[in-house]
N, C-alpha and C positions, 0 to 999 in steps of 0.2 A: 390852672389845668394845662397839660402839653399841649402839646398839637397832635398826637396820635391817638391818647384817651379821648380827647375832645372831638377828632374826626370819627371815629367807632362810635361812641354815643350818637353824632346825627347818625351814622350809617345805617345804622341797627334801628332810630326812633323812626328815620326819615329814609328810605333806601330810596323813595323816587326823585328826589331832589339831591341825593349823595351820588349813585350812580354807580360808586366804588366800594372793592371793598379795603381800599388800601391808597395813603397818597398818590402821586404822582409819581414815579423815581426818578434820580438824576437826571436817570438818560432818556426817559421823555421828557424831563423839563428841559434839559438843555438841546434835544431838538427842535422841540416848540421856539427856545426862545431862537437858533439861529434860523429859521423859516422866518422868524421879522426882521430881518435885513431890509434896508432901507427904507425903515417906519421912521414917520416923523412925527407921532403920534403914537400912543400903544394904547388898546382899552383890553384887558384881561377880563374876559367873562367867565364865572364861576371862579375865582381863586383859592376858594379851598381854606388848607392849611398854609398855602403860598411857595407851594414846593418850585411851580414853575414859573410864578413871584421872584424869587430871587433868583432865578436863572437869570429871566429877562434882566434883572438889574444888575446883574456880574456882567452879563453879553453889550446891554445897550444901557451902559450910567446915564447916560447925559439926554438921554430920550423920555420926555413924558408919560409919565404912565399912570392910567387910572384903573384900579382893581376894581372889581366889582363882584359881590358876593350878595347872596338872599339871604343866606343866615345870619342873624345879629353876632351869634356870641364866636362864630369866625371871620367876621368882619372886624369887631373889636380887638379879636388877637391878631389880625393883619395890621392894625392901626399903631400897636403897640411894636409888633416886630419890625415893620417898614414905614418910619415915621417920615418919611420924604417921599413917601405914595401916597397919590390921593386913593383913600378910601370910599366906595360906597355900599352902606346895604338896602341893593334895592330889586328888581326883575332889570334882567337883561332887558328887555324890549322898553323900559320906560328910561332907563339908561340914555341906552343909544337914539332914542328918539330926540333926546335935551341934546346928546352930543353930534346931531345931524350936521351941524352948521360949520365941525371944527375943518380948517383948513390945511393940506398937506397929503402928504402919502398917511394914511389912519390907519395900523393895521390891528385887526381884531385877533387876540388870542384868546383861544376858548376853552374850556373843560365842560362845558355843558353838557349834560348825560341824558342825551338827544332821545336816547331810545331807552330812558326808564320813567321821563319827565310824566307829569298830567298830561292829558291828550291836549288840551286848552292853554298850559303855561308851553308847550314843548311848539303849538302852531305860529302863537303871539311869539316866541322870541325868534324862529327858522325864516318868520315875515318881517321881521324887524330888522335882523343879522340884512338879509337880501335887502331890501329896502333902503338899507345904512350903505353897503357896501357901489350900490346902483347909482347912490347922490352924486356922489363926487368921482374922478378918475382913477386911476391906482390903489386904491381902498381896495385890502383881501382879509380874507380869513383865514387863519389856521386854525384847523379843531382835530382834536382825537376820538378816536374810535374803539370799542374793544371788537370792532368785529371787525372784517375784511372788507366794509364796502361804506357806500357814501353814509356820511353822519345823517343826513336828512332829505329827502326828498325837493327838489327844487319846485316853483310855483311853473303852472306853464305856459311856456313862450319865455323865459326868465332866461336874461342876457350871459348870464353869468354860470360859472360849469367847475365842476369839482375834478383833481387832480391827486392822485395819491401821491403822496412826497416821500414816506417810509413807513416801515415795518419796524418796529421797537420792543425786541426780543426780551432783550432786559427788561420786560417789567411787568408785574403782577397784579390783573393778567396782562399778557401781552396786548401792543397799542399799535395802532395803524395812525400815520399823522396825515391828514389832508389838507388842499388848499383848495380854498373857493374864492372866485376872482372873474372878472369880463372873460369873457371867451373870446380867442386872439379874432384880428380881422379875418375873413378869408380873399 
């Protein structure tokens, strides 16, 4: 099966965990991927069909990268398309919890579809992302949006503050890109 029949089938079985009605396009993958500038480390939450999968691996070859997908039967075809990424199907928040310990700049790339999730999968993984990002120094997140404002709520007194990076006209529907990260000294 492609990757476009295969994404519309979950769309349509599964809209709270797809999010979309349509990949990702170029040109939000290829801003997603150049927002990880100086990752030494990539972990891809939500990869989908891997539309911004293979951005990130045009942009940053030689950078580690771990996909991460809930769905079985598009985690398999991630596995098949991009045999030199680690694959996993599993929840974001049980991911990142194992990958607490990795050492470096970590940067998280997301598609997480924050505002269609379960109330309960959408809080465990926005507690998990902060939590991940809090451990270590320079750990950020990049995530998109289909609306104009922050992808999720932050926990309160939480160190860390969202930043809008771009607006990404091209693509259906249009995608706001953020970044979540320490919030500078003052």
């Amino acid at each position: 099966m492609s990757e476009l029949p295969a994404f519309m089938m979950l769309a349509l079985s599964r809209p709270s965990t797809v999010g979309a009605i349509l990949p990702s396009s170029r040109r939000l993958a290829e801003t997603m991927a150049r927002a990880a500038h100086g990752a030494q480390h990539i972990i891809e939450l939500g990869a989908g069909t891997g539309a911004i999968t293979a951005a990130l691996r045009r942009r940053h070859p030689d950078v580690p990268l771990l996909a991460v997908e809930l769905e079985p039967r598009l985690a398999r075809q991630l596995r098949e398309r991009f045999p030199t990424v680690e694959v996993r199907a599993a929840a974001a928040h049980v991911v990142l919890r194992e990958a607490a310990g990795l050492p470096g700049q970590t940067m998280l790339v997301s598609s997480l579809p924050f505002r269609s999730l379960p109330p309960r999968l959408r809080l465990r993984s926005s507690v998990a992302i902060e939590r991940f990002l809090t451990a270590q120094p320079g750990r950020r997140l990049v995530q998109y949006s289909y609306v104009p404002r922050e992808p999720f709520p932050l926990r309160p007194h939480s160190p860390l503050r969202w930043r809008r990076l771009a607006a990404v006209w091209g693509n259906a529907p249009p995608a706001w890109v953020w970044e979540l990260s320490a919030a500078p000294l003052t």
